[in-house]
N, C-alpha and C positions, 0 to 999 in steps of 0.2 A: 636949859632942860635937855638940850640934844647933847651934850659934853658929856651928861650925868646918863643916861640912857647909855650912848657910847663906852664909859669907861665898865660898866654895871657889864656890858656885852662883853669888855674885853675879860672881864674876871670871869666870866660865866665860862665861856670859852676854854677861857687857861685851864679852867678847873677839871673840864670834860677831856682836856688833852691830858693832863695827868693820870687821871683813871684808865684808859686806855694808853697808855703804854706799860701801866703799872699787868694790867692783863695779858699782853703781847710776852712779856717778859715772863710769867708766870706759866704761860700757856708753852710758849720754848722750852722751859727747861722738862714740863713733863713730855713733850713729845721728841727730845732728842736723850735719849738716856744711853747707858757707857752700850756697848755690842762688843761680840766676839766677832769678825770680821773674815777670818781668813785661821785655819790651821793647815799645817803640816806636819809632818814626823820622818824621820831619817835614822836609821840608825847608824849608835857610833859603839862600837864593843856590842857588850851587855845589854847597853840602854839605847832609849829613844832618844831624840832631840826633838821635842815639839817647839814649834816655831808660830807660836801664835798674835794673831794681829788683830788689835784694839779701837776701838774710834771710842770716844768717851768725852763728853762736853769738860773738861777740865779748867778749871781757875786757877787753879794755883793750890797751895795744902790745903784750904778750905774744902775744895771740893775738886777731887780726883780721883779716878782707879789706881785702886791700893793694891789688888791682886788680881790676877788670875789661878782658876785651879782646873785640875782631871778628877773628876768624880765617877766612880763607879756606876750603874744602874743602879741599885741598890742603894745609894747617898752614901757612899762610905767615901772619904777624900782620898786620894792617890799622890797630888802632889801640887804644892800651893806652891807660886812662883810670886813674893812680894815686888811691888814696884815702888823704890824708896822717895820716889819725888814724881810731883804732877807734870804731865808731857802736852802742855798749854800749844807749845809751837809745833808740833809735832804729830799732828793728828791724819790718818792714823799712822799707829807703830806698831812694830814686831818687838816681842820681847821672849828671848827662850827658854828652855828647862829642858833638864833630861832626869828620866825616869825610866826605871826596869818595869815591865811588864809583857802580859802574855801578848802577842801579835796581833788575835785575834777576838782580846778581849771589849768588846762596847764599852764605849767611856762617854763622858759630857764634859765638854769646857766651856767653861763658864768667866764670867768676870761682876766682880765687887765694885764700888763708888762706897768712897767712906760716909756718904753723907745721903744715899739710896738704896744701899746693901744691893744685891743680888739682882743681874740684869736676868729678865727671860728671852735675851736675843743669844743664845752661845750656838756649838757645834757640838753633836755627835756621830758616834761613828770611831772605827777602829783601824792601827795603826796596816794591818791586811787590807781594809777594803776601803778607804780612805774615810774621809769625813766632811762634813754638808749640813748645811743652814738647819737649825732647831730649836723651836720654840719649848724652851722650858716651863715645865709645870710651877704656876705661881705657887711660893713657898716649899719646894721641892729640898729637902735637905738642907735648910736653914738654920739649923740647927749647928752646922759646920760654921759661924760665922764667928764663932767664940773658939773653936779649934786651934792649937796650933801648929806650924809659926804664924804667926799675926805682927803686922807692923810694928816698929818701934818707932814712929815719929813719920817725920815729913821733909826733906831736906828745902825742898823748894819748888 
């Protein structure tokens, strides 16, 4: 009788250890989502050099940040900079783009997860007066997510 009690415990057990890691792991992925990290701009000629820096839970092509962009106030896109493969070991990273515009125009930069759309952790602020941590308005220009350029695949 005590073998059968005993073994009835270890299954009960096991079972409760599944569920609770099944939760831990559910509960990770929504509290660590992609962020815009870090921008700068420099210019070279004409244009800017934005130098923006990413942290983004990445797996591999399943799930990764596929882009960064500069959007207007106004949601009008400026300039998508594609990321053609997931940056698993590498976290975070700088990835650049250069773009003409005014100095002291307001912009938002922002970044994408192909498999969470639209982080609200980016940066605004303009290439004059620098730029600083900002909470994006949920579904703020969403609508740019079907714009293009848009990815062609996933290398790895």
């Amino acid at each position: 009788m005590k073998i059968i009690v005993f073994i009835i415990s270890l299954f009960y057990l096991g079972a409760c250890h599944q569920d609770e890691t099944t939760t831990v792991s559910e509960v990770t992925v929504a509290e660590d989502p992609a962020s815009v990290v870090s921008v700068t701009a420099s210019q070279s000629g004409d244009a800017y050099v934005f130098n923006v820096g990413i942290s983004s839970p990445d797996k591999g092509c399943d799930q990764y940040a596929n882009w960064w962009e500069i959007v207007s106030e106004d949601g009008f896109l400026i300039y998508r900079r594609i990321l053609a493969h997931s940056h698993v070991n590498e976290q975070p990273f700088v990835r650049s783009g250069s773009v003409t515009l005014v100095p002291t125009q307001e912009v938002i930069i922002r970044v994408h997860m192909n498999t969470t759309g639209y982080s609200t952790k980016g940066y605004r602020g303009s290439v004059a007066n620098g730029f600083s941590e900002y909470t994006i308005p949920e579904g703020f220009a969403n609508e740019l997510v079907d714009q293009a350029p848009l990815p062609n695949g996933c290398t790895f």
